[in-house]
C-alpha positions as CSV (number, residue, x, y, z in Angstrom):
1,X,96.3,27.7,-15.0
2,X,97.8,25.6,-11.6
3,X,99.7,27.8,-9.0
4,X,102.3,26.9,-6.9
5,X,100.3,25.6,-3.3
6,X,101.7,28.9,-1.8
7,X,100.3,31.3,-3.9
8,X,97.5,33.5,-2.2
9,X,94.1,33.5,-3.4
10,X,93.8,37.2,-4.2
11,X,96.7,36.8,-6.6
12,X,95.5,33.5,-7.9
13,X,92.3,34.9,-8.4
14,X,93.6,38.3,-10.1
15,X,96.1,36.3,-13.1
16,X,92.7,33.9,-13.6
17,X,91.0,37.2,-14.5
18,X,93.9,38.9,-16.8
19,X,94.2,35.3,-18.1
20,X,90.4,35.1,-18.9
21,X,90.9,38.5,-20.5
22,X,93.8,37.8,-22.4
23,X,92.0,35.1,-23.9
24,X,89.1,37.4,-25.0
25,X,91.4,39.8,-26.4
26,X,93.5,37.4,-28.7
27,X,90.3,35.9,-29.5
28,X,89.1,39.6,-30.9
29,X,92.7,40.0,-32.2
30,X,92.6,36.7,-34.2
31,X,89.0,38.0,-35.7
32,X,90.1,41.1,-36.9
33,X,93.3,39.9,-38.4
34,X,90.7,37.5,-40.7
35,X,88.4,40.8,-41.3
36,X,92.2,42.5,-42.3
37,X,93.6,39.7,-44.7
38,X,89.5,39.4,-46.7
39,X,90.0,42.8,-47.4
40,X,93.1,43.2,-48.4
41,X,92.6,40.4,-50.8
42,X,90.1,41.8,-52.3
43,X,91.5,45.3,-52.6
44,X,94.3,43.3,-54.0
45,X,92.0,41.5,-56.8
46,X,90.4,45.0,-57.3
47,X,93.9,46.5,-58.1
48,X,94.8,44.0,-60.5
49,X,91.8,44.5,-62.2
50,X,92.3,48.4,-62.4
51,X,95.9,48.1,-63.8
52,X,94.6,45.2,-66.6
53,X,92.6,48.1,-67.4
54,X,94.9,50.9,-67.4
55,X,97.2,49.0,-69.1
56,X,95.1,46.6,-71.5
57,X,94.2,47.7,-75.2
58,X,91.8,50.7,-75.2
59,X,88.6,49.1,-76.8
60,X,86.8,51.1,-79.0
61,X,84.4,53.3,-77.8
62,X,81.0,52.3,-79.1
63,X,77.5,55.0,-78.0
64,X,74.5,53.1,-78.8
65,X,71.4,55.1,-79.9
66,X,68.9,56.5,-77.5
67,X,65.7,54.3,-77.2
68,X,63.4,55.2,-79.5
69,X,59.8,56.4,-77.8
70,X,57.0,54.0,-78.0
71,X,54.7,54.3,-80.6
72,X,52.2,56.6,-79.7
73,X,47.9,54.6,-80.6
74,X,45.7,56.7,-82.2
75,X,42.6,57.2,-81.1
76,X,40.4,54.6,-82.0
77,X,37.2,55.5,-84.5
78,X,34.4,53.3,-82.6
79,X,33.7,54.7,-79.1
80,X,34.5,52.3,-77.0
81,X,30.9,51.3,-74.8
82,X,30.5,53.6,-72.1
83,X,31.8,52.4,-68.9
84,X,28.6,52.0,-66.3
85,X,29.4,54.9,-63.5
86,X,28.7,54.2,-59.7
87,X,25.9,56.4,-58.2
88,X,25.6,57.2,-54.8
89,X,22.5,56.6,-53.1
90,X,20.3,59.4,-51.9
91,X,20.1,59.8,-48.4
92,X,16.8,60.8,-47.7
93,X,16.6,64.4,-46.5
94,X,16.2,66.1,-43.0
95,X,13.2,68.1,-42.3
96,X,14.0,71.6,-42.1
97,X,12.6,72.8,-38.5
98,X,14.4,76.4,-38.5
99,X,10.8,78.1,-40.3
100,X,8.8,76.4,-37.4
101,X,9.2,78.6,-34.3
102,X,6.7,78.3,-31.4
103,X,6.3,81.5,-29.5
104,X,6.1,81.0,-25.8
C-alpha cells in the first residue's frame, strides 16, 4: 500500500500490519465460506433424497430367510495317520550334591 511522503513510519508501519492481517483473515474467511457452501450442498442432496423417500411409493417389504448353518462333516471312518509329535530333548540331569556333606 503507498503512503502519502508525510506519513510517519510508526503509522505506515501499523496499517502494513492490519493490512497483512486483513489479508489473512479474508483469506480464512473465503475458505470457510467454500467449507459452508460443500456442505450445504450436500445436506441439500441428502434432503432431497429423504423426501423422494418419504414421499415415493412404499415398496414392499421383503425379510429374506436367515442363512442356513453350514453343513456340519461327520467324522470320517479311517483314522486319519497320526500326526508325528515334537519331543523335547532331555537335558541331561544335575548331580544331586545336597546327600554329600563334608563335616569339618
Amino acid at each position: 500500500m503507498l503512503f502519502p511522503a508525510d506519513t510517519p513510519l510508526a503509522i505506515a508501519d501499523a496499517l502494513g500490519y492490519l493490512q497483512h492481517h486483513l489479508q489473512e483473515l479474508t483469506e480464512h474467511q473465503n475458505a470457510s465460506e467454500h467449507v459452508i457452501n460443500n456442505t450445504l450442498v450436500g445436506l441439500t442432496a441428502q434432503i432431497q433424497q429423504l423426501t423422494q423417500l418419504m414421499t415415493g411409493p412404499v415398496p414392499a417389504l421383503t425379510v429374506a430367510p436367515p442363512p442356513s448353518p453350514p453343513p456340519v462333516n461327520p467324522p470320517s471312518p479311517v483314522p486319519s495317520a497320526p500326526t508325528k509329535q515334537r519331543t523335547r530333548p532331555k537335558l541331561p540331569s544335575l548331580p544331586d550334591f545336597s546327600s554329600e556333606r563334608t563335616s569339618g
